[in-house]
C-alpha positions as CSV (number, residue, x, y, z in Angstrom):
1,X,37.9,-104.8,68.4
2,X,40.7,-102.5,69.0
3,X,42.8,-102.0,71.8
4,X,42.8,-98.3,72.6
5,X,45.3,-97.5,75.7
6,X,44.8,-94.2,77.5
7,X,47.4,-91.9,77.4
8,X,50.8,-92.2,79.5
9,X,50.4,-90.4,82.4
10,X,53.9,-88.0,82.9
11,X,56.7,-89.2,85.0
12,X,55.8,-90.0,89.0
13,X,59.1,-88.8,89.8
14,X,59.0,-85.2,89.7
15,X,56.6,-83.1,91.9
16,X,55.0,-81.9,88.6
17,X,54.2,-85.6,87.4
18,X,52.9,-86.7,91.2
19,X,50.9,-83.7,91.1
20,X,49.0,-84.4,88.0
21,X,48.6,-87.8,87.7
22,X,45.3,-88.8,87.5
23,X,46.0,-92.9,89.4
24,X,47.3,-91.1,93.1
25,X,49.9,-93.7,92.5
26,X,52.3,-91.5,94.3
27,X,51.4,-88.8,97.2
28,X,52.7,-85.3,97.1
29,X,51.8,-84.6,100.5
30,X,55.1,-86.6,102.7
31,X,57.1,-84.0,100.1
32,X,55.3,-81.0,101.0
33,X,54.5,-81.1,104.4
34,X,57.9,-80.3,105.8
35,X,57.9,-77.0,103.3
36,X,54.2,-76.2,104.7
37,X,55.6,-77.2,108.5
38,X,58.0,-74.2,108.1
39,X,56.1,-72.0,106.8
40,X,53.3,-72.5,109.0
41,X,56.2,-71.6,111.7
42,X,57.6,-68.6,110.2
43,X,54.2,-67.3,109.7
44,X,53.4,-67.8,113.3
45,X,56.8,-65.9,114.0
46,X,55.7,-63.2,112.2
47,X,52.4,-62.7,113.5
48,X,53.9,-63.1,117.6
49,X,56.2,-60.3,116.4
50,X,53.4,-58.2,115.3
51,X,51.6,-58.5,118.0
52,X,54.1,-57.7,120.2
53,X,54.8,-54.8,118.0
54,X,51.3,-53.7,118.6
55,X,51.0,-54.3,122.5
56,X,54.4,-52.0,122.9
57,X,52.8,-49.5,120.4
58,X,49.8,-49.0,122.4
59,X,51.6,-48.0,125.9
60,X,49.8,-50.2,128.5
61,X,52.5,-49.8,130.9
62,X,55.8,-52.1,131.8
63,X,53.6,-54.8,133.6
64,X,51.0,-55.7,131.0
65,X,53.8,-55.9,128.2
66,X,55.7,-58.6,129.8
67,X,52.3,-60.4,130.6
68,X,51.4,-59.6,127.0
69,X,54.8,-61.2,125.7
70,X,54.3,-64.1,127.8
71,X,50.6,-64.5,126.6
72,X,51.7,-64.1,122.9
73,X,54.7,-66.3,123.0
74,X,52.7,-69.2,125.0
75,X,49.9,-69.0,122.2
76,X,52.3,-69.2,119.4
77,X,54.1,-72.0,121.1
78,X,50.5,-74.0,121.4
79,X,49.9,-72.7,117.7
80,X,53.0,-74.4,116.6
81,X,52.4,-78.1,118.5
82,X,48.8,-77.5,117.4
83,X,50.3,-77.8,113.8
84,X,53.0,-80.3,114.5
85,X,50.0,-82.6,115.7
86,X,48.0,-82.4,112.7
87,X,50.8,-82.5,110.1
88,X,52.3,-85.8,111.8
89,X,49.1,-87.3,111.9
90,X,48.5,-86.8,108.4
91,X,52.0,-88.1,107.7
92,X,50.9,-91.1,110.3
93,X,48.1,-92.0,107.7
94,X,50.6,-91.8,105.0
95,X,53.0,-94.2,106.0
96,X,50.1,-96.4,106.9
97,X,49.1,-96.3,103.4
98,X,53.0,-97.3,102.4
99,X,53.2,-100.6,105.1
100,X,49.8,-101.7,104.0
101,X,50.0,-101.1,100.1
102,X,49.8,-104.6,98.2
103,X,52.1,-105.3,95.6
C-alpha cells in the first residue's frame, strides 16, 4: 500500500496562493473588500457626475437642476450606505468565522 500525498497547495500568503487554494483555508474576501468598497464609491461618483452632466445638458430650467442635484446626490449617498451595509456584513460573517474557527 503506498502512501500517495496530493500535491502541495502554493503558499496561503500571497493573494495568488489564497486565491487558488483548493482547502479555503484562508479568505481573500477581508483583503478585497476595502479595494471593491472604493471602487464601488468612485463608480457611484462618477455616475452622480454624469447624471448631473445630463440634467444641466438638457435645460430644464434653474429650479429643477438644484432639485435634480439634490435628488442625485441623496441617491448616491443611500447607494453608498446601501454598499457599506452589505460589505460589513459580509465582513461580520468573516470575523465570525475567525472567533469560532477550532484549532
Amino acid at each position: 500500500m503506498s502512501n500517495v500525498q496530493p500535491p502541495p497547495a502554493p503558499p496561503a500568503s500571497s493573494f495568488f496562493g489564497k486565491l487558488f487554494n483548493p482547502n479555503f483555508d484562508e479568505f481573500i474576501t477581508p483583503s478585497v473588500v476595502k479595494v471593491f468598497y472604493i471602487l464601488m464609491m468612485a463608480g457611484t461618483a462618477l455616475t452622480c457626475l454624469i447624471s448631473f452632466v445630463n440634467l444641466v445638458n438638457g435645460d430644464p430650467g434653474a429650479g429643477w437642476v438644484l432639485l435634480g442635484l439634490a435628488l442625485i446626490l441623496l441617491l448616491g449617498l443611500l447607494y453608498i450606505m446601501f454598499i457599506r451595509l452589505i460589505l460589513e456584513t459580509i465582513m461580520v460573517l468573516f470575523k465570525i468565522e475567525e472567533n469560532t474557527r477550532r484549532s
